[in-house]
Structure formats: C-alpha cells, structure tokens
C-alpha positions in Angstrom: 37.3 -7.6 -2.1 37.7 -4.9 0.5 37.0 -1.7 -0.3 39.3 0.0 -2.7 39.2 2.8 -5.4 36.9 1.1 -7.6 34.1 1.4 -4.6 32.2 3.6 -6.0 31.8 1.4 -9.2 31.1 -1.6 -7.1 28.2 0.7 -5.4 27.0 1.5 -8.6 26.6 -2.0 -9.3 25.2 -3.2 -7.1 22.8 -0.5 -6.8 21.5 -1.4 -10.9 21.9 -5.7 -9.6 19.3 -5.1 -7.1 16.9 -2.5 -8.7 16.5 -4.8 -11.8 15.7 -8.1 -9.6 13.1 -6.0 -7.5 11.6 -5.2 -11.0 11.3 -8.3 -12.1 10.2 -9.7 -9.1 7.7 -7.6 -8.8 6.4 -7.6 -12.6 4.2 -10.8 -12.2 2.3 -8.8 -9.4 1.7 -5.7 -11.2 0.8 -7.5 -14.6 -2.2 -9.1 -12.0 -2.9 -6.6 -9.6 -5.6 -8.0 -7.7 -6.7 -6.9 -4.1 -6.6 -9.9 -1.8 -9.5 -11.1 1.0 -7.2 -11.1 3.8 -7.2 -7.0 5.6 -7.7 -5.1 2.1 -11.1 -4.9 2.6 -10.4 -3.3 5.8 -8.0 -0.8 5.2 -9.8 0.7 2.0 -12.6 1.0 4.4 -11.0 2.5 7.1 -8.4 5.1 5.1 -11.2 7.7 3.9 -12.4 7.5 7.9 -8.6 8.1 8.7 -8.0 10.9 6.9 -11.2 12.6 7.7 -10.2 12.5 11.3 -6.6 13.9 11.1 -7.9 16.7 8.3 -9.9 17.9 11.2 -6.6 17.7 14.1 -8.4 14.3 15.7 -5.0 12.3 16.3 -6.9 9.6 18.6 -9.0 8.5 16.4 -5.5 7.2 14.8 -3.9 6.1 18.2 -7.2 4.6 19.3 -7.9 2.5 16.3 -7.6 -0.9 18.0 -7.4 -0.5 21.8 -10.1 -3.4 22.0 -7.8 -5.6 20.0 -4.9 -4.9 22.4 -3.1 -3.7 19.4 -1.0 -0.2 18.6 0.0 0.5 14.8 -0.6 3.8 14.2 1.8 4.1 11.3 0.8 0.9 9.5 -2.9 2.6 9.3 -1.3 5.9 8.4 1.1 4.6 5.8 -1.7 2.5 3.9 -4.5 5.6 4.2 -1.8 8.4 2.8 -1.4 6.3 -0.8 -5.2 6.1 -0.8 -5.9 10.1 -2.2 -3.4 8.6 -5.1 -4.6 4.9 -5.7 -7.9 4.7 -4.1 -9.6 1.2 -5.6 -7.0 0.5 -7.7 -4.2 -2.1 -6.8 -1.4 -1.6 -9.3 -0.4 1.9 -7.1 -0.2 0.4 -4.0 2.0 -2.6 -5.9 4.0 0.3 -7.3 5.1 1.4 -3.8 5.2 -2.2 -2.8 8.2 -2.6 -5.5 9.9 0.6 -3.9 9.6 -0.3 -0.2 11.6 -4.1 -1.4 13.8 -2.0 -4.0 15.4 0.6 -0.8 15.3 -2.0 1.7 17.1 -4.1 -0.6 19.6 -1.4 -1.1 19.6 -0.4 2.5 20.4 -3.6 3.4 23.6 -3.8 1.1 24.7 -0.8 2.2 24.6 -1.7 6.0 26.6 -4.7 5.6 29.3 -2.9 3.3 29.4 -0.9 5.9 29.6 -2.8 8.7 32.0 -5.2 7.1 33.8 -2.9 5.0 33.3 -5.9 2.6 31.3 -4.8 -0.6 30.5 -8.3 -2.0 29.6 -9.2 1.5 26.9 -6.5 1.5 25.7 -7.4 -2.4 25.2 -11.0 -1.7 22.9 -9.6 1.6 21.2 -7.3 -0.3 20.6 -10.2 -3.3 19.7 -12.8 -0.3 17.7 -10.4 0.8 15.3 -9.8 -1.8 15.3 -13.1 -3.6 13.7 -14.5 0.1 10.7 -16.6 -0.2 9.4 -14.5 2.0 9.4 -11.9 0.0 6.9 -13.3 -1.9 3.7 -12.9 0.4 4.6 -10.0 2.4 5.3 -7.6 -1.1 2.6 -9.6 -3.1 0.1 -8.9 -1.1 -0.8 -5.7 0.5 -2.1 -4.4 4.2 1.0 -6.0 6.2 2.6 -4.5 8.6 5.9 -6.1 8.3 7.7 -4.6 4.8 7.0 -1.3 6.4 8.9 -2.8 10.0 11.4 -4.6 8.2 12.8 -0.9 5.7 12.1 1.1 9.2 14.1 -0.9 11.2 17.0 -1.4 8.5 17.1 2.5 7.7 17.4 3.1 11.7 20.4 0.9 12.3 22.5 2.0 8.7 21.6 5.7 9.8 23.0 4.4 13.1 26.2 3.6 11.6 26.1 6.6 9.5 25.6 9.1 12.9 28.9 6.9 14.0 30.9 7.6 11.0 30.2 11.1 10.7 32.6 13.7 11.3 31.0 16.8 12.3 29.0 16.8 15.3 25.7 18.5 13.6 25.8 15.5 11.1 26.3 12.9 13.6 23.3 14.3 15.6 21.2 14.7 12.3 22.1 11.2 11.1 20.9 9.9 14.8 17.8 12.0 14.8 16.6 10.3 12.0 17.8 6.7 12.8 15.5 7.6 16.4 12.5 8.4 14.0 13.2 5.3 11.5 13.3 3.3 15.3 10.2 5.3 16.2 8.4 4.1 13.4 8.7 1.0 13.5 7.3 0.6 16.8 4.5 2.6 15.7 4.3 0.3 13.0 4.0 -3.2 14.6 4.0 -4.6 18.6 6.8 -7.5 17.6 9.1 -4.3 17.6 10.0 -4.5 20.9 12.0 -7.2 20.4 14.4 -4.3 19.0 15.1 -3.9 22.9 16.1 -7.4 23.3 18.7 -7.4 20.4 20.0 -4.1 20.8 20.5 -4.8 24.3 22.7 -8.7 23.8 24.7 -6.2 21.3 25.6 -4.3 23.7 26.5 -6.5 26.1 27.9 -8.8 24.2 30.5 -5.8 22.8 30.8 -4.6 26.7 31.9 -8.5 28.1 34.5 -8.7 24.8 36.0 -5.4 25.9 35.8 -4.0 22.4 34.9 -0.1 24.2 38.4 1.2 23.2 38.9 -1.1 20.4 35.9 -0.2 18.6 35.3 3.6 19.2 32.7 3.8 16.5 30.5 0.1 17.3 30.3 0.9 20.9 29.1 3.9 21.6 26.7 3.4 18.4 25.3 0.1 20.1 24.7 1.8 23.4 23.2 4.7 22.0 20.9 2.4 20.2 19.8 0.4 23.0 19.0 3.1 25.4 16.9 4.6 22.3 15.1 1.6 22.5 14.6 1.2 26.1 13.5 4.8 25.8 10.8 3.9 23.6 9.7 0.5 25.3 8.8 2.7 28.1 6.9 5.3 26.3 4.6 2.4 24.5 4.1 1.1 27.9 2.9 4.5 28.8 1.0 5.1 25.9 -1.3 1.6 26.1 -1.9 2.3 29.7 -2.7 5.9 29.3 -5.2 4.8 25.6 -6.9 2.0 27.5 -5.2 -0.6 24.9 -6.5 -3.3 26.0 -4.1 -6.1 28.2 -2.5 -8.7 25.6 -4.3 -11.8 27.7 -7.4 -9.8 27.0 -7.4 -7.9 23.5 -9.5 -9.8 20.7 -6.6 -10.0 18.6 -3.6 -10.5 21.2 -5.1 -13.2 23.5 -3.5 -15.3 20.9 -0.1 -15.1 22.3 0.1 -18.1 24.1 3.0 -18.7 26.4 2.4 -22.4 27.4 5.3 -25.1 26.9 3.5 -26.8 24.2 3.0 -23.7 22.1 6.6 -22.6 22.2 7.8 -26.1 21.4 5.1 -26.5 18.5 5.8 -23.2 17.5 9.6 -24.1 17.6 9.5 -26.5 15.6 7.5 -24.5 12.9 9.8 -22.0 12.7 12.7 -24.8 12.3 10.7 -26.0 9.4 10.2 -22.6 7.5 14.2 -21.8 8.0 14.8 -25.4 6.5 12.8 -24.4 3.8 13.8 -20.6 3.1 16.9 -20.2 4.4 18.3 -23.6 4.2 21.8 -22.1 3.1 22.6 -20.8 6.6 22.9 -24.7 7.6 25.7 -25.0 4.5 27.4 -21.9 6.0 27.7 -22.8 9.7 28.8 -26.0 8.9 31.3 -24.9 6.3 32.4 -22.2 9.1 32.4 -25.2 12.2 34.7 -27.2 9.8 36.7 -24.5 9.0 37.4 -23.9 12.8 38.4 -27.2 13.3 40.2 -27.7 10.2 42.7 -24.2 9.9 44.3 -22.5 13.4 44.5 -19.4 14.0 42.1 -16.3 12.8 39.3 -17.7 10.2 37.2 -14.2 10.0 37.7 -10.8 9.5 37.0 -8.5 13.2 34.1 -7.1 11.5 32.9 -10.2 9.5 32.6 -12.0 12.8 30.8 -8.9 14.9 28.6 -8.6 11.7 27.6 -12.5 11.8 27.1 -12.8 15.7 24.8 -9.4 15.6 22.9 -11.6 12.5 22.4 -14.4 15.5 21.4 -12.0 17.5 18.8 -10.4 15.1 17.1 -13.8 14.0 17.3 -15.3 17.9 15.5 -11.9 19.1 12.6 -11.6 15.8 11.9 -15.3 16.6 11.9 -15.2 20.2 9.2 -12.8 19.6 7.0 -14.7 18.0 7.2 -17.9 19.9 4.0 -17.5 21.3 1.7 -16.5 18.4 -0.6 -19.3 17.8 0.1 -19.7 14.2 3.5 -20.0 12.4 2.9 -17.9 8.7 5.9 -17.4 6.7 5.4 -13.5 6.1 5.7 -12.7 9.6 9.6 -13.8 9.4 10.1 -10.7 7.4 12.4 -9.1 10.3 14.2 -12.9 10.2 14.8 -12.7 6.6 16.7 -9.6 7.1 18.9 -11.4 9.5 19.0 -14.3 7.3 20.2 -12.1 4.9 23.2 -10.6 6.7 24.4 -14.0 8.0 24.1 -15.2 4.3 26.2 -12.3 2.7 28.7 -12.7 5.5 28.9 -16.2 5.0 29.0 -16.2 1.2 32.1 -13.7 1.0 34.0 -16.2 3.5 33.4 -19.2 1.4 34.6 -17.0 -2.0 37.6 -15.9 -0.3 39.0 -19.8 0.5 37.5 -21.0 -2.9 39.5 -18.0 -5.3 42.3 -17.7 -2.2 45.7 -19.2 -3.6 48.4 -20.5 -1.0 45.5 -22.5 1.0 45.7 -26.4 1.6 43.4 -28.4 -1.4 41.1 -29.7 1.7 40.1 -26.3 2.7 39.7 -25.0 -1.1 37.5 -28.0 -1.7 35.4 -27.9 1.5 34.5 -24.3 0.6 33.9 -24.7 -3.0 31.7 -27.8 -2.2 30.1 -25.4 0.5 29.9 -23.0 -2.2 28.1 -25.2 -4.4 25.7 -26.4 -1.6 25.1 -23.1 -1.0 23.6 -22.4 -4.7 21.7 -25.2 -4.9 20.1 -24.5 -1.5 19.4 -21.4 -2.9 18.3 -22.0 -6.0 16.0 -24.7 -4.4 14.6 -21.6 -2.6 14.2 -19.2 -4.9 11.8 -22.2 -6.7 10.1 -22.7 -4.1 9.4 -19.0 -3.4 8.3 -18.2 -7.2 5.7 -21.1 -6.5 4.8 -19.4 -3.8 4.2 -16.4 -5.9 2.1 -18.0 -8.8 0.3 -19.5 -6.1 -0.4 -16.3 -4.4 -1.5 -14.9 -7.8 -4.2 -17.4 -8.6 -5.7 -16.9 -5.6 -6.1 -13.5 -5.5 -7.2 -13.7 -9.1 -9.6 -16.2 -8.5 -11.1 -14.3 -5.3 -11.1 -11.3 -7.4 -13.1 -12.8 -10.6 -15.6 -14.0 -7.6 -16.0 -10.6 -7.1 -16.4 -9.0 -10.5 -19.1 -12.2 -11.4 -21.3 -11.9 -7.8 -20.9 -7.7 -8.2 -22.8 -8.1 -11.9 -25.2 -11.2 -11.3 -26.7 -10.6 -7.5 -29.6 -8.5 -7.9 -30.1 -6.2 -5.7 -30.8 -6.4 -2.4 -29.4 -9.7 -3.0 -28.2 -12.5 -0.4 -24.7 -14.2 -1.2 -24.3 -17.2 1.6 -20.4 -18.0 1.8 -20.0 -21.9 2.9 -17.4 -21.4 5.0 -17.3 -21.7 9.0 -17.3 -19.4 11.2 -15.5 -17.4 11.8 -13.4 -16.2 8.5 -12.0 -13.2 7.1 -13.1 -14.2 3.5 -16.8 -13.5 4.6 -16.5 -9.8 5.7 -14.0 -8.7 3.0 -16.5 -10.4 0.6 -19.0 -8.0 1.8 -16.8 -4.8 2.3 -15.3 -5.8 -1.1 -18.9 -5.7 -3.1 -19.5 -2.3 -1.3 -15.9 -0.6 -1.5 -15.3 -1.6 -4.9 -18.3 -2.5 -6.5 -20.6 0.2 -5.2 -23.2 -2.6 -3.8 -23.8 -2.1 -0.3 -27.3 -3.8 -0.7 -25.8 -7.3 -0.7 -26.2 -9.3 2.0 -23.2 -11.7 2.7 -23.6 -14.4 5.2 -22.5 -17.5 7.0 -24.4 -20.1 4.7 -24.6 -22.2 8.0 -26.4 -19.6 9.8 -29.3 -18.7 7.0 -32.4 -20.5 6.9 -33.1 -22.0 3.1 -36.7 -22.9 3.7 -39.1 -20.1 2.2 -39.0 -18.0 -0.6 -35.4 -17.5 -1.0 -33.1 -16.1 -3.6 -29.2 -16.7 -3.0 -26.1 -17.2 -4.2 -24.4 -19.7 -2.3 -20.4 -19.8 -3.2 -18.3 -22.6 -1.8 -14.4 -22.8 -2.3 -13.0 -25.2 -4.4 -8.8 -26.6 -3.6 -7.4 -29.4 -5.2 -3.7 -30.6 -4.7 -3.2 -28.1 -2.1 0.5 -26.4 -1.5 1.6 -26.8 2.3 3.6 -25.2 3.3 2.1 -22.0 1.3 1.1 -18.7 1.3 -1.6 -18.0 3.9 -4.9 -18.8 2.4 -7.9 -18.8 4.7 -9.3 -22.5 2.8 -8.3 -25.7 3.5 -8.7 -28.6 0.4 -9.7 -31.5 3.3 -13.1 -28.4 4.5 -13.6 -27.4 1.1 -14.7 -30.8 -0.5 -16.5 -31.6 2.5 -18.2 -28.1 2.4 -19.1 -28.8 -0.9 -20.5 -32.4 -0.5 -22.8 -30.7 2.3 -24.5 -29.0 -0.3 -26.0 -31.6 -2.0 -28.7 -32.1 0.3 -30.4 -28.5 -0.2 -32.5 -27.6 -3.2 -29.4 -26.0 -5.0 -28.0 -25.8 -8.6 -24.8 -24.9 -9.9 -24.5 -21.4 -11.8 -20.9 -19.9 -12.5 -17.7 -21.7 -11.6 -14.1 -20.4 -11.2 -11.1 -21.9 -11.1 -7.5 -21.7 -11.7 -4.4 -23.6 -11.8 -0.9 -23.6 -11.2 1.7 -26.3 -12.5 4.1 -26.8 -8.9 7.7 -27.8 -8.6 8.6 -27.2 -5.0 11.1 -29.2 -3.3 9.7 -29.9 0.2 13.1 -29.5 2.7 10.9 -28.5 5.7 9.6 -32.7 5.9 13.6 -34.0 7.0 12.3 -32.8 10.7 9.2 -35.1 10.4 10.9 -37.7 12.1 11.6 -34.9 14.9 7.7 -34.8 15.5 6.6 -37.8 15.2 9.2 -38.5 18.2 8.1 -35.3 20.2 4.5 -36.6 19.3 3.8 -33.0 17.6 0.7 -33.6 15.2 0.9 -30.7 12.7 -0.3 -31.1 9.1 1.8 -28.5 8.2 4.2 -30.9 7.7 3.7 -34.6 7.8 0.2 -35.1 9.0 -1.2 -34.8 5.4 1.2 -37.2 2.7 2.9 -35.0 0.0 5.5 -36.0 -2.2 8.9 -34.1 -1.4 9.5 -33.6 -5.1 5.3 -31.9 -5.7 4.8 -31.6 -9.3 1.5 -31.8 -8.9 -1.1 -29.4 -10.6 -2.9 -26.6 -7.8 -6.5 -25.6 -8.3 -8.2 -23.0 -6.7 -11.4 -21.0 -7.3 -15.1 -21.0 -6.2 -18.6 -22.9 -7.6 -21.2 -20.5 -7.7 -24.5 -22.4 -6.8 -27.8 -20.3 -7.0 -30.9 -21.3 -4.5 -32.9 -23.4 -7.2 -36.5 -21.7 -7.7 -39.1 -24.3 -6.2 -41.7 -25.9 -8.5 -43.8 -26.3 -5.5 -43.6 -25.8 -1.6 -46.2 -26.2 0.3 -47.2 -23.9 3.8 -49.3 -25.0 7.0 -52.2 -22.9 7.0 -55.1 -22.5 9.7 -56.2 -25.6 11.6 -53.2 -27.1 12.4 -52.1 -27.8 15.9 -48.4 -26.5 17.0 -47.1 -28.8 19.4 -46.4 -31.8 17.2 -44.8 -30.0 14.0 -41.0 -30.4 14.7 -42.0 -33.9 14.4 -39.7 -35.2 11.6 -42.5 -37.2 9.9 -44.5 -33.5 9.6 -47.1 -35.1 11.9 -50.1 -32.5 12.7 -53.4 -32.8 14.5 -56.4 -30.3 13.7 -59.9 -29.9 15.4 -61.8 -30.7 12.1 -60.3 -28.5 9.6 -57.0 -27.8 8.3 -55.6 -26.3 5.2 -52.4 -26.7 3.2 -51.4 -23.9 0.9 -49.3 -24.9 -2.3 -47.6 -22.6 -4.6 -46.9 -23.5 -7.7 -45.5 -21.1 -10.6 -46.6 -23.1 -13.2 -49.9 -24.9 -14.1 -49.0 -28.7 -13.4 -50.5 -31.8 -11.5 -49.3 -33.2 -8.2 -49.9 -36.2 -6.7 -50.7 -36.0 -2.6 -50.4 -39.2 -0.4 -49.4 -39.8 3.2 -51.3 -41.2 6.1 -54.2 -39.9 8.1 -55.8 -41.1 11.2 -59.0 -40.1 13.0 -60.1 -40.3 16.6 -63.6 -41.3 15.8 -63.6 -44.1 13.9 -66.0 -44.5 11.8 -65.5 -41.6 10.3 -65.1 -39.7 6.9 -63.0 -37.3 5.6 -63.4 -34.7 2.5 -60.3 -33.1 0.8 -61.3 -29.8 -0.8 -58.8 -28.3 -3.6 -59.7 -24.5 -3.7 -62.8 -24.9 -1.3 -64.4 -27.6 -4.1 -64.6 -31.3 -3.0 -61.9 -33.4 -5.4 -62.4 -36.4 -2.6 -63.4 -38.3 0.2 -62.0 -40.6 2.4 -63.8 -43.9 4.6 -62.3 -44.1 8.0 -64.0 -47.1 9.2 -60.9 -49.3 9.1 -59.6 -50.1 12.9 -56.1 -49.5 11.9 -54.8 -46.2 13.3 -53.3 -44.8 10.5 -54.5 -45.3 7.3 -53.3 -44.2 3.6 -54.2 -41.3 2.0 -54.4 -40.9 -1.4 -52.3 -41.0 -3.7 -54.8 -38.4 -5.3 -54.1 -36.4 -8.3 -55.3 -32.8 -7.9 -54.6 -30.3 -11.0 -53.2 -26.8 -9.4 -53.1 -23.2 -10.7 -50.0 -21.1 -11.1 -49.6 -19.2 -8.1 -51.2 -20.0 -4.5 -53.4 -23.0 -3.9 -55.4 -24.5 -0.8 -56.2 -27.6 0.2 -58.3 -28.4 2.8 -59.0 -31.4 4.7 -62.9 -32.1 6.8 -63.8 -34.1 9.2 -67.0 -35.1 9.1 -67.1 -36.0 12.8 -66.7 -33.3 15.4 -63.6 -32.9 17.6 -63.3 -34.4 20.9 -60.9 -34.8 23.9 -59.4 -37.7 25.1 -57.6 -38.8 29.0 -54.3 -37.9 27.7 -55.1 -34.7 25.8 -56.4 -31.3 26.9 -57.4 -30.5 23.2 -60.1 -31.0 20.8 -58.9 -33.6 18.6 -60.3 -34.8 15.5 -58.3 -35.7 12.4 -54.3 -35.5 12.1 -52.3 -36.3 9.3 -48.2 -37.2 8.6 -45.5 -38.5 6.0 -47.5 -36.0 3.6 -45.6 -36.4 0.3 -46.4 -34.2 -2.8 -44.9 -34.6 -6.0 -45.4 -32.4 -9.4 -45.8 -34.1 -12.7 -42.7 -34.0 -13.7 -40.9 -35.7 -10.5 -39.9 -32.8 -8.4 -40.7 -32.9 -4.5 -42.4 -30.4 -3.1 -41.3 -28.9 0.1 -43.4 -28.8 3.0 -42.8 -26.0 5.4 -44.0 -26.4 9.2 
C-alpha cells in the first residue's frame, strides 16, 4: 500500500475517484442555482464598487472595506468581485467555480497526505473524507463565505510546503516556497480565524523540536520551522496593518464584539462543537478507540513514523481551528471548514491503519476482528454522515429556492413605489438582502422593504406583508435566519390587522437524519447548559419527519371605510383607547368610503349642559337630532343609519348650547363623544383614526 511502481496509476485514480464525487455532489446545486439571503445580496452590491476602485489604482478602498466591523478580508472581497465581469446575476457561474475550489482542494488534500505518509490509500480515503463532509454541504452550496477559499489556501500552502522540502534544486525549492508564502498570504487575507495558522504551525514545531526528530527528519524539520516563522512573520504584519487602517479593536468592531471570551461562552461553545464532531465526524471516535485498543492490545511499534507525525499534526490542526473559534457567539457548522480538513487527515490516516490489520495475515484473530469491527463502525458512522449531510443539502436547496420564488413573485406583483413589510424582528439579514435583492436583480430600487413592526398600518396604505412559514424544523441544520417556534407566532400576530392572504410559497423536504449529536444531552442537562440546539426542543433521533419552508404573502386589505378626525376635536384626550374626544360645539368626522353603501353610527355622547340638544349633519344636511335632557352622563347615540357617497364624507356633530368652562378645565367645553362604532352594510368595521 506504500508507494510502488504502480503510483502513478494509483494517482490517476484517485485523481478521476474524487473529480466524479465533486460532480455529483455538486449537480443538485447547479440544477437549482439560486442566490441565497445570507451576504449575496451584499457582495453583488459591493463587486461593481470594487472593481471600479482598483480599475482606477484605489487599493484602500479594498483594504478599508470593513475597518468599522473590526474585520480584514481583502481577498474574500476580491475573489467574489473578479467572477462578477463573467457571472454577474447569475448563480450557476459562481456554483461552477464553487465545484472547482471543492474538486482541487479535494485533490490537494490527497496529495498532501500521500505525501506526507508516503501512503496512497491513506491520502485517497482523506481526500474522499474530505469532500463527502457534511460540511461541505453549506459552505460549497451556498456562496459569499469566506471559508472554502481559507480552507484550498491554506491546504495548497502546506503541500507546496512539502513540495519546497522535496525539491532538489535550490531555484525550485525557493519557487515551491514562494508560492506556499503567497497561498499562506492569502489566506490571512482571506479570513481573521487564520491566525490560528501561528498557533498550529508553532506546536509542530515544537513538538518535532522536543522529539528530537532535527537530524532524523531532514526534510519535516526545517519545513515546519520555515513555516512557522512565515506565519509569525505575517501575524505581525496584520497586526501592523489594522493599526496602521484604523480597523477597528475586536471588543469594539460591529461585527467582532461577538467574540466573547467569558467561561460560560467557551464551555457552551465547547460543547457545541462536541456536538457537531459527534454528528460529522463521528468516525474519528471509532478510530481513536480502535487505535487506544490497539496500544494496549499488540507491543511494540503500531504506526508507521510518518502515519503517526501525520495523525498528531491532524490533532494539532483540529485543536488550533477550534481553539479559534471558541469565543464566537454562535456555533454554525460551515465555519468548521478548516476542522474538516483536519478531520479528514486523521480519517485517511486512521482508515489505512484499520485496512492494514483487517487484510494483514500472520496477526492474532482478536486484533483482525477488532479492526474489521472498527472498520465496519467506521462505514456506518460514515455513511450515517454522509445522510445526514445530503439532508442538509436538500434542505439548503429549498430554502434558497423558496427565498428565491419570494423574490421573482414580490419583483412582478409590488407596484411601484411599493412597500413590502418583512415580519421578522429586528435585526435580520433576510430584510436588507430582500431589498438589495429586488434592486440588484430585479432592477426595482423603488421598493420599500421594512421591519413590519416598525410601519405604521393605519392610513391609506398599500403593502405586502410576507411572514415566514417553518414546519418540522431540522436542528441541527444549515444556517437559516427563521426559527419554526417565531415564525408561527409571527404569523398568529397578524391576525389582528386588517390583512388578507395573497400568494403563498412553500416547499418540502422528506428527512432521514440520524441525530448522534443528542448522546451528550445528558452532558448538559448536568452542566445545566440550556441550548435548543440540542435537547431544549424534543426531536426524535431517528427524524423522518417532512420539512416545510416558504413564505405567505399577505397584502394590506383595501378598507371599505375608515373614518378621520376632522376640525373640532380637542387633542388631549384622543390616545384614549375608547376614542374619547371633547369639542367646543362643533366637530366633524370624515368617512371614506369607495363604494356607495350604508353604515350604521352609534356610540355614546355626553354634554356639559344638560338640557341640551344635539344635531348630526351628514354632508352639512341635518339626518338627526339628539335630546340631552337625561341626567345620566353619557348617553347613547344612535345607532343611526346614514347612506354615504363613494369617496369622502363628513359628518358633523352641533351643539345647540354654547361651550363653557368648568373648575377642573381651562377649555371651552361643550359636547364630547366616545366608543364611536361604525359599521358598513355588509358587516365590515370601519376604522377610526385619531
């Protein structure tokens, strides 16, 4: 299985193996190439603006891009705005290049491990492990992240690392490690967390420095220590470079005052992590404890020299990617990308071992059967997995179809200068991509999209009002900026405004996800760690339940009648909730109607002179009058029929008495009026406005 003259077949192999599961990885995407709600909006919005700065030599526009979010990404924006002059508003490109960044990673990875190893299968099971991850799924599915760009940076600087090592001539070592400095380089310019590169370069090489391995490993240990004072190199310069741009402090910027680096953070963010490797990469559990009971079963040597450097620079690599992320305030499964790699590595290592003792003749039956039942662990783990992850996928697919068809059906039925009220809180992504959506792709910048909770319905108002509909939500999922407990309550809050249901969309996937992540439920509930990520909310651990997701489209429903306070009516009462108003001897009510119809006006009415009478005039014409001479302070009013005219009515009501003032009131009072209720022909309430 080492390597041998058939190598370059193997290579050839393997090569084909992980092109064609790329492809068909990635063929669900690009048969439903959608843009997504989460950052597309923004970077199609920001690539022209990127471009038309560096045509012109402006660089810091580029570098300066989000000094008030304490961020520094210069080649994530870059890499996104150079497809756009090739894609622009269309998806399936940028999908296209997706499928090529996992297809040479995939590769890359393979070939590092071969390498590394010298142990081919060891490198194809990595590369395999690598890009059959669930996390795969939402970091290539989707576009604008960061992290598939890190992840093939980071990869390509190390195997050119090892490359630069091998090399013969000096001009094509220093080539080789000229370019694995600007693969290194780039990922730093592509996301902060790639400072943890420092960390993990630097425990390699100590840890080969405190084995003593300098003169045994002439290649490895210079390699390592050229590598890690590369990246202390470039920790310094991106020090320099946020003080010298103004980047904001990370306690301070918008974006990374969400590293938090209390004790309860770390520990809930500890455990979240535990739960996605439980759930992903549930095989590395099957292979450390196949390797621990190896250990103690057979004496002597169990691994290779370079299976066993190659599995504790794996530790290494997943210890330092989490480590970084500790403190983030959310646990997502795309930003373990960089673990996955690691993952990966251990995996492939791990797999080869448990091959070799399964097919190995001359080995006692209890160490043939423990690997082949860790072998067979190990598939089913995976397999479990690889489920899970093509869940994931659908899942990820419906939504972005779903937000998409919102898009198409608001970008043809708002007219314009339209108002589309998103009941959501605030703050969420969902509502400015909505809007930079409808104006990116759907050339209508005239729409307004709002908070519904912050827009006033009363008035003459036409909206769309679109509310997100989840049922039989997946957790743990791809990132989806909805929750199913908000979104039926979001919905049920509708109900009480004057609103009718237009357009609906929604879409469904059939689950079968096997939920590993809930064995460490018992682990919370001990620590007293509430997280419905896991256990809060009760899931079965075999779901084959049925997912919906999509929107109801509701459209402001066009008032009958509404009624206005017009002249004659005294201020300080009307945010009373019974509509009570006073008036000097003469106020007026305007109705609108838009059709000819009846309504029938009663309430209660009082008057400070008593006796006293009362006229109600519809349209300055006398329909009615009413006795006051009852000692009762209120009395009814009405009901009274009054016929009204499409359009704008008045109707006014008269005191017959003059206004006075009384002890405990400064104004002129004469008649006030309260509960008014009217109500059209047909049943419908009109609304009174102060």
């Amino acid at each position: 299985m080492d390597h041998s003259e058939n190598v370059g077949k193997y290579k050839a192999i393997a090569y084909v193996l992980i092109i064609v599961l790329t492809t068909l990885i990635m063929m669900p995407r690009w048969a439903f190439s959608e843009f997504g709600l989460l950052d597309d909006g923004v970077t199609l919005d920001l690539a022209p603006h990127i471009l038309e700065k560096l045509s012109v030599g402006n660089i810091g526009y580029l570098l300066q891009l989000e000094t008030y979010r304490g961020r520094f990404r210069p080649f994530y924006w870059l890499y996104y705005s150079i497809q756009y002059p090739l894609w622009g508003r269309t998806p399936f490109g940028y999908f296209v290049v997706q499928w090529l960044n996992l297809m040479f990673t995939g590769i890359a990875v393979y070939a590092l491990v071969e390498m590394a190893s010298r142990n081919t299968v060891a490198g194809l099971a990595s590369g395999v492990l690598y890009v059959l991850s669930p996390v795969v799924v939402e970091n290539y599915f989707t576009l604008s992240k960061p992290e598939p760009v890190l992840v093939l940076s980071l990869v390509l600087s190390i195997l050119l690392m090892f490359k630069a090592a091998e090399a013969q001539s000096n001009f094509t070592k220093n080539a080789f490690f000229c370019g694995a400095a600007l693969f290194l380089a780039l990922g730093y310019l592509t996301k902060e967390t790639a400072i943890s590169m420092t960390l993990i370069s630097g425990l390699w090489f100590i840890g080969i420095a405190l084995r003593k391995q300098a003169s045994e490993n002439s290649i490895l240990y210079p390699m390592v220590k050229r590598c890690f004072l590369v990246n202390v190199i470039y920790i310094i310069i991106v020090i320099l470079a946020r003080t010298v741009l103004e980047i904001a402090p990370v306690a301070k910027g918008e974006y990374s005052q969400y590293y938090i680096f209390t004790p309860d953070n770390l520990s809930r963010s500890l455990l979240k992590h535990l739960g996605w490797h439980l759930r992903d990469f549930g095989y590395l559990f099957i292979i450390m404890a196949f390797l621990i009971s190896l250990r103690m079963i057979q004496r002597g040597q169990i691994l290779q020299r370079q299976e066993k450097v190659v599995l504790i620079g794996s530790v290494i690599w997943i210890a330092g990617h989490t480590l970084i992320m500790l403190p983030w305030h959310s646990t997502l499964e795309y930003f373990l990308l960089p673990v996955s790699l690691g993952t990966a590595v251990f995996g492939g290592i791990g797999v080869s071992i448990i091959l070799r003792y399964a097919l190995t003749n001359g080995i006692s039956v209890l160490v043939r059967s423990l690997s082949r039942i860790s072998l067979i662990s190990v598939l089913l783990i995976g397999y479990i997995a690889l489920i899970n992850g093509g869940i994931n996928g659908f899942v990820q697919i419906a939504v972005d179809s779903a937000n998409a068809a919102l898009m198409r059906y608001l970008a043809s039925s708002v007219p314009i200068n339209g108002v589309i009220l998103v009941n959501l809180p605030e703050p969420n992504e969902y509502v400015l991509e909505m809007g930079l959506h409808l104006r990116i792709m759907y050339d209508r910048p005239d729409i307004q999209v709002r908070y519904f909770g912050s827009f006033d319905l009363t008035g003459d108002v036409d909206a769309f009002i679109v509310t997100p509909v989840m049922v039989n939500q997946l957790i743990p999922s791809v990132r989806i900026a909805v929750y199913e407990s908000g979104a039926k309550t979001w919905e049920r809050n509708l109900q009480t405004y004057p609103v009718e249901a237009v357009h609906q969309i929604i879409l469904r996937v059939q689950l079968l996800t096997i939920h590993l992540e809930q064995v460490i439920c018992p682990v919370l509930t001990w620590s007293d760690t509430r997280d419905p990520f896991y256990c809060e909310v009760k899931r079965p651990f075999v779901n084959t339940r049925v997912f919906e997701f999509g929107w109801k489209i509701y459209r402001v429903r066009e008032a009958v009648c509404r009624s206005q306070a017009g002249e004659g009516w005294y201020d300080l009462e009307r945010a009373n909730q019974d509509w009570w108003r006073w008036t000097d001897g003469r106020g007026l009510l305007k109705v609108f109607v838009n059709q000819d119809t009846s309504i029938t006006l009663s309430g209660e009415i009082a008057s400070i002179q008593r006796p006293n009478r009362v006229d109600v005039l519809l349209g300055g014409e006398k329909v009615a009058t009413l006795n006051m001479d009852d000692q009762e302070w209120w009395l009814p009013l009405g009901p009274l029929t009054l016929p009204l005219k499409t359009g704008e009515n008045t109707i006014e009501f008269v005191s017959h008495n003059p206004a006075i003032t009384i002890p405990t009131d400064s104004r002129p009072l004469a008649i006030a009026v309260k509960n008014l209720h009217l109500q059209t022909e047909d049943g419908q309430v009109c609304e009174l406005q102060p």
